[in-house]
PDB file of N, CA, C and O in Angstrom:
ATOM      1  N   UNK A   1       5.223  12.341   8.871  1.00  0.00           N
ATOM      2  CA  UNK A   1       4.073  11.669   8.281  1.00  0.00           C
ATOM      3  C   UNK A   1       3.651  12.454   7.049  1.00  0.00           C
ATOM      4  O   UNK A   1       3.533  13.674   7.166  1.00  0.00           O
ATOM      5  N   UNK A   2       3.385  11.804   5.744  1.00  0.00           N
ATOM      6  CA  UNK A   2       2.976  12.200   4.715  1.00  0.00           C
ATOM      7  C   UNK A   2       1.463  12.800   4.785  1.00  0.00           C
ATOM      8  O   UNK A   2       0.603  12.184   5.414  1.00  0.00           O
ATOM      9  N   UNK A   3       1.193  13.924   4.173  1.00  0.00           N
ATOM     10  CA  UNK A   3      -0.772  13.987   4.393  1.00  0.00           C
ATOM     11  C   UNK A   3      -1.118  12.635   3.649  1.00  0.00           C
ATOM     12  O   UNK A   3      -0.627  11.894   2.797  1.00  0.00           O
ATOM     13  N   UNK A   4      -2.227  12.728   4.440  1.00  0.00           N
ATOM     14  CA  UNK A   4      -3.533  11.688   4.188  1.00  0.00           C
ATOM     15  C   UNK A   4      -4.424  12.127   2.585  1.00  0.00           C
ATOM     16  O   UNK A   4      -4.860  13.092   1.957  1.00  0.00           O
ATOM     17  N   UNK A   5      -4.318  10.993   2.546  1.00  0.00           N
ATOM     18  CA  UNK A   5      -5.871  10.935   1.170  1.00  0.00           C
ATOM     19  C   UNK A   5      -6.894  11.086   1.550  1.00  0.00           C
ATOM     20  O   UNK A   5      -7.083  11.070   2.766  1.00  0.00           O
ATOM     21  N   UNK A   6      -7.417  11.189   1.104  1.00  0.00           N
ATOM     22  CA  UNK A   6      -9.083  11.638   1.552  1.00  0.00           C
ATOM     23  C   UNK A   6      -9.872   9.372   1.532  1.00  0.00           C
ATOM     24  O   UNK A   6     -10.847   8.724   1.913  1.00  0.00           O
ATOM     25  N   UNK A   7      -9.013   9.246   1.065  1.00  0.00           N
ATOM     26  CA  UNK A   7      -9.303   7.263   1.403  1.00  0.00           C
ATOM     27  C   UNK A   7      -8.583   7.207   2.966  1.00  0.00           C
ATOM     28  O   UNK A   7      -9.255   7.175   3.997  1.00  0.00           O
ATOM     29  N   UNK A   8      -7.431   7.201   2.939  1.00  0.00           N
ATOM     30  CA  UNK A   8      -6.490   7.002   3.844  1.00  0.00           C
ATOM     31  C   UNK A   8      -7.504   7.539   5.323  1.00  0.00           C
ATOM     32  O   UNK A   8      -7.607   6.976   6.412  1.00  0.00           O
ATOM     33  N   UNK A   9      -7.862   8.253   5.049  1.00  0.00           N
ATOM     34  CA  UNK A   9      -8.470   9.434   6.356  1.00  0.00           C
ATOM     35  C   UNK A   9      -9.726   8.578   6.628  1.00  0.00           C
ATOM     36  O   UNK A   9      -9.879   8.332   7.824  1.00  0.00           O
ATOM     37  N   UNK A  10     -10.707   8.040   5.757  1.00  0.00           N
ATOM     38  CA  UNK A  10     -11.748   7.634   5.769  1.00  0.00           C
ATOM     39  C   UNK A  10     -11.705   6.010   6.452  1.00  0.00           C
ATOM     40  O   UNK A  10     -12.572   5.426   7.102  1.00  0.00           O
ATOM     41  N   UNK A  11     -10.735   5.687   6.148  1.00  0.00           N
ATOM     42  CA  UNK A  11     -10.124   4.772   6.435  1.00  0.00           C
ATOM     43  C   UNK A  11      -9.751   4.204   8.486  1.00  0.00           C
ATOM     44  O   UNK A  11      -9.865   3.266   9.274  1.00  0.00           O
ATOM     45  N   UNK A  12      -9.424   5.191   8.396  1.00  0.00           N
ATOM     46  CA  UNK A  12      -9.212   5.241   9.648  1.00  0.00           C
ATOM     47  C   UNK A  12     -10.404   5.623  10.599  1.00  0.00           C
ATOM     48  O   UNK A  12     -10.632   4.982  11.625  1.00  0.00           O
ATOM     49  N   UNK A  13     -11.063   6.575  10.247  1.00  0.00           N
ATOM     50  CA  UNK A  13     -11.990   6.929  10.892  1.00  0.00           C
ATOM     51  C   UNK A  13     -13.151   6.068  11.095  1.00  0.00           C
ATOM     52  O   UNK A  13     -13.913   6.030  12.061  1.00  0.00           O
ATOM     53  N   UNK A  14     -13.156   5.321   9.921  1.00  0.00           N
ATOM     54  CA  UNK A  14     -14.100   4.069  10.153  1.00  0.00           C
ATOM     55  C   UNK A  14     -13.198   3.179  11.105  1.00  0.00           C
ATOM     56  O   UNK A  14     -13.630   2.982  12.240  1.00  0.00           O
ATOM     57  N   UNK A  15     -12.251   2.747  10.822  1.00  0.00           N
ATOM     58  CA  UNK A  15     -11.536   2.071  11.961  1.00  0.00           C
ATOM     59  C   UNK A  15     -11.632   2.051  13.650  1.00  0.00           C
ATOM     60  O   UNK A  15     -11.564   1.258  14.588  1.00  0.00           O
ATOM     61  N   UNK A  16     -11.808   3.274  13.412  1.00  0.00           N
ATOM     62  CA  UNK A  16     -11.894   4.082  15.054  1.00  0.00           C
ATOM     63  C   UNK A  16     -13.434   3.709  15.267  1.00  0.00           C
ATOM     64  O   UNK A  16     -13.868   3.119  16.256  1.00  0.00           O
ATOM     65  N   UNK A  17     -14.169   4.140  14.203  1.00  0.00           N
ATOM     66  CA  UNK A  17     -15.327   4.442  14.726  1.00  0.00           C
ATOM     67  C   UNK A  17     -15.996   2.594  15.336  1.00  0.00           C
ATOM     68  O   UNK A  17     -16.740   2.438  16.304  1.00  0.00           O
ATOM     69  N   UNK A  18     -15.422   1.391  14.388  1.00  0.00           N
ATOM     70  CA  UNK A  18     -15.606   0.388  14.490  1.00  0.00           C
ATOM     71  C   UNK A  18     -15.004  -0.263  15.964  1.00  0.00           C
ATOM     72  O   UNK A  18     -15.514  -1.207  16.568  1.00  0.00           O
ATOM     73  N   UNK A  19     -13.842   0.462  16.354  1.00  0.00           N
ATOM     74  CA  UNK A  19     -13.192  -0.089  17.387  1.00  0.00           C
ATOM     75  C   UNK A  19     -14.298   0.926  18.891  1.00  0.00           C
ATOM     76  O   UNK A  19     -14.222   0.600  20.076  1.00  0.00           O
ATOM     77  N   UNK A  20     -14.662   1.401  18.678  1.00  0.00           N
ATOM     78  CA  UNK A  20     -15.325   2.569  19.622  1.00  0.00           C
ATOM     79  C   UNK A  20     -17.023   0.987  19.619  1.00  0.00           C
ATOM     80  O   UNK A  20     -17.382   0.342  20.605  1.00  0.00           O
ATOM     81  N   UNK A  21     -17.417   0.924  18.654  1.00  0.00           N
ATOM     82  CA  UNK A  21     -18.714   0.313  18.226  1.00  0.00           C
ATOM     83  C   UNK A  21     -18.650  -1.042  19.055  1.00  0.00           C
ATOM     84  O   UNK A  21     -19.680  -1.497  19.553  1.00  0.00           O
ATOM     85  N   UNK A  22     -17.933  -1.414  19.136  1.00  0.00           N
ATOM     86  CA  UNK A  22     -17.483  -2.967  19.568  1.00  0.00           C
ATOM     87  C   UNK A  22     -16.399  -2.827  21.326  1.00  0.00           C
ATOM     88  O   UNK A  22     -15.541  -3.630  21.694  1.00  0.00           O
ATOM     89  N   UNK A  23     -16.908  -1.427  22.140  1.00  0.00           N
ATOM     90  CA  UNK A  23     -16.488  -1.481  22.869  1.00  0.00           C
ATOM     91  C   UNK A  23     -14.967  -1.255  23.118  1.00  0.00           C
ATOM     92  O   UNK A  23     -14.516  -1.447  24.247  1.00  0.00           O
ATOM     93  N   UNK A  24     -14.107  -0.822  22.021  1.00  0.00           N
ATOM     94  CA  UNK A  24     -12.763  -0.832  22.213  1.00  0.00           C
ATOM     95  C   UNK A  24     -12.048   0.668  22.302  1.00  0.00           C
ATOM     96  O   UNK A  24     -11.001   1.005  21.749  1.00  0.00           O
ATOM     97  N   UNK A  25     -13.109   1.660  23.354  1.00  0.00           N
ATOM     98  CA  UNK A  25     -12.881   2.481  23.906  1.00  0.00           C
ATOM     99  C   UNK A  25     -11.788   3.218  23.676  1.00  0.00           C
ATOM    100  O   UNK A  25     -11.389   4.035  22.846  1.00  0.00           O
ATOM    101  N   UNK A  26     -11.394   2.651  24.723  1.00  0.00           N
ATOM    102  CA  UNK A  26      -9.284   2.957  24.851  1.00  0.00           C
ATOM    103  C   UNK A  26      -8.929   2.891  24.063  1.00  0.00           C
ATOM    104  O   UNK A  26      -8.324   3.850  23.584  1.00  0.00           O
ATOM    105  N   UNK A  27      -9.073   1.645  23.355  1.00  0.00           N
ATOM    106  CA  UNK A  27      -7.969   1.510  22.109  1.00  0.00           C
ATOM    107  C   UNK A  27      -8.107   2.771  21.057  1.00  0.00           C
ATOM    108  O   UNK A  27      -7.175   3.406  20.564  1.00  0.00           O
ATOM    109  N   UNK A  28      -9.637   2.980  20.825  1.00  0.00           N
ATOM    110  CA  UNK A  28      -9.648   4.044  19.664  1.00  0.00           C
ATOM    111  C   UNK A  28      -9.186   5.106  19.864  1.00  0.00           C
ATOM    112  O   UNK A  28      -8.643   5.827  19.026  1.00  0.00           O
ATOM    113  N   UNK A  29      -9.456   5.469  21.758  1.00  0.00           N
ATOM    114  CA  UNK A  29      -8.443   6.794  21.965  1.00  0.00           C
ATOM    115  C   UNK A  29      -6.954   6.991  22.016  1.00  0.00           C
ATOM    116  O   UNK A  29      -6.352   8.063  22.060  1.00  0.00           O
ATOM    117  N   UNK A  30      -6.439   5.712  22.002  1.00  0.00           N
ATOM    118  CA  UNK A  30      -5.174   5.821  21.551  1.00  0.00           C
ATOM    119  C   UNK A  30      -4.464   6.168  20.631  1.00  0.00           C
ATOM    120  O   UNK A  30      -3.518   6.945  20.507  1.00  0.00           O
ATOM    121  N   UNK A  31      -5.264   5.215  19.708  1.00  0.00           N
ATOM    122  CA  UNK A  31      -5.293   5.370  18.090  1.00  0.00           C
ATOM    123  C   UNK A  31      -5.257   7.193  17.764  1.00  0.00           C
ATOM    124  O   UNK A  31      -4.503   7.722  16.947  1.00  0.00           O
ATOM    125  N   UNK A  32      -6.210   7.879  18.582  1.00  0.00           N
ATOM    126  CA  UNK A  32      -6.611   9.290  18.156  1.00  0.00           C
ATOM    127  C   UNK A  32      -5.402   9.943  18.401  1.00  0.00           C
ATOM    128  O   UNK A  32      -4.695  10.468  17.540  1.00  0.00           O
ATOM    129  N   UNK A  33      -5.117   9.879  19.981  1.00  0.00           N
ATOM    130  CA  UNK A  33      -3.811  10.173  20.077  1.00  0.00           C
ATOM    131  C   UNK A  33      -2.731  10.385  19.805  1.00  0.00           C
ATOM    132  O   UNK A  33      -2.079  11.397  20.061  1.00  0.00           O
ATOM    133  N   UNK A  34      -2.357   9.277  19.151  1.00  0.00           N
ATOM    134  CA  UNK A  34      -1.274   8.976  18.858  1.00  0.00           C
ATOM    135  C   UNK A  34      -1.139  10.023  17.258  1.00  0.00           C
ATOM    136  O   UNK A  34      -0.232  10.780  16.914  1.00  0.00           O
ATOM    137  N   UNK A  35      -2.752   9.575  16.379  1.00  0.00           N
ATOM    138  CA  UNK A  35      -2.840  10.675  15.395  1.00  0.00           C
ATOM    139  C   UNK A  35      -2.210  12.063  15.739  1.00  0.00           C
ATOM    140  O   UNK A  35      -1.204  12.498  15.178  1.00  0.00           O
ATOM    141  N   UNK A  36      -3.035  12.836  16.901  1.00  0.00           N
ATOM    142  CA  UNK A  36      -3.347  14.461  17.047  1.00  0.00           C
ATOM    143  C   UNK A  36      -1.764  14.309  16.896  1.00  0.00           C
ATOM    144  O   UNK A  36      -1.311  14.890  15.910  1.00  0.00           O
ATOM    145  N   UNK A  37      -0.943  13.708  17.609  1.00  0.00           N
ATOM    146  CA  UNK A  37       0.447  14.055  18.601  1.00  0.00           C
ATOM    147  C   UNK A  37       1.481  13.835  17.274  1.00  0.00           C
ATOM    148  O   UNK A  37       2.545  14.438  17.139  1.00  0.00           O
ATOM    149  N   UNK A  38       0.880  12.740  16.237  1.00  0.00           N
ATOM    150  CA  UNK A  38       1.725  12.676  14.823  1.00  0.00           C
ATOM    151  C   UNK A  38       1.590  14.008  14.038  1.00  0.00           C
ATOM    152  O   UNK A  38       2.542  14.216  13.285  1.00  0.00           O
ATOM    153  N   UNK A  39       0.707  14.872  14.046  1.00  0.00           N
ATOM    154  CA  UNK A  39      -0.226  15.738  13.493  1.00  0.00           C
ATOM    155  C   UNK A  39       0.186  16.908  13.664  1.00  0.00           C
ATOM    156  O   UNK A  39       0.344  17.587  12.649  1.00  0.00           O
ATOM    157  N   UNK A  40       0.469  17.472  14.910  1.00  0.00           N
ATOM    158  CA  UNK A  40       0.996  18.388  15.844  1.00  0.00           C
ATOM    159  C   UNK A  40       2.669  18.245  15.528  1.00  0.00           C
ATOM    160  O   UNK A  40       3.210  19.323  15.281  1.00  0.00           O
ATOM    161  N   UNK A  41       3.362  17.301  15.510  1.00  0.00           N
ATOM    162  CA  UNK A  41       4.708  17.086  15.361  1.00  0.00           C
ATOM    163  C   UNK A  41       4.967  17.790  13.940  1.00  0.00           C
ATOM    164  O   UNK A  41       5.958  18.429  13.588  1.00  0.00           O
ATOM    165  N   UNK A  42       3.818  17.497  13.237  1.00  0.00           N
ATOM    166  CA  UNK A  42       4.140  18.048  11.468  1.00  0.00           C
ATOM    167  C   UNK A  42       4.122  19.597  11.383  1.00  0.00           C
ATOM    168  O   UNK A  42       4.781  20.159  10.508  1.00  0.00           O
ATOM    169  N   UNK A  43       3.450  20.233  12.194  1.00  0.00           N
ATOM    170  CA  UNK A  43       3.100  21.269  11.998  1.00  0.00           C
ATOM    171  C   UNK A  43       4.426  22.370  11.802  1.00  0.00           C
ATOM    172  O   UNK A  43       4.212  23.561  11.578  1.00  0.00           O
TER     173      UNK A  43
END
């Protein structure tokens, strides 16, 4: 995975934060997940 933009990042985090807002729990922790574990792989 390429780094993030400082859009790209913002981007998402509103995403999450919208899917969390509207009850979509799980899903956003997946979403996170799946980030840390893309994140961790780069290192």
């Amino acid at each position: 995975m390429e780094e993030m933009t400082r859009l790209e990042l913002l981007t998402l985090l509103y995403s999450i934060q919208a899917l969390m807002e509207t009850g979509n729990v799980d899903k956003a922790k997946e979403i996170i997940e799946k980030v840390i574990k893309e994140a961790e792989r780069q290192q």
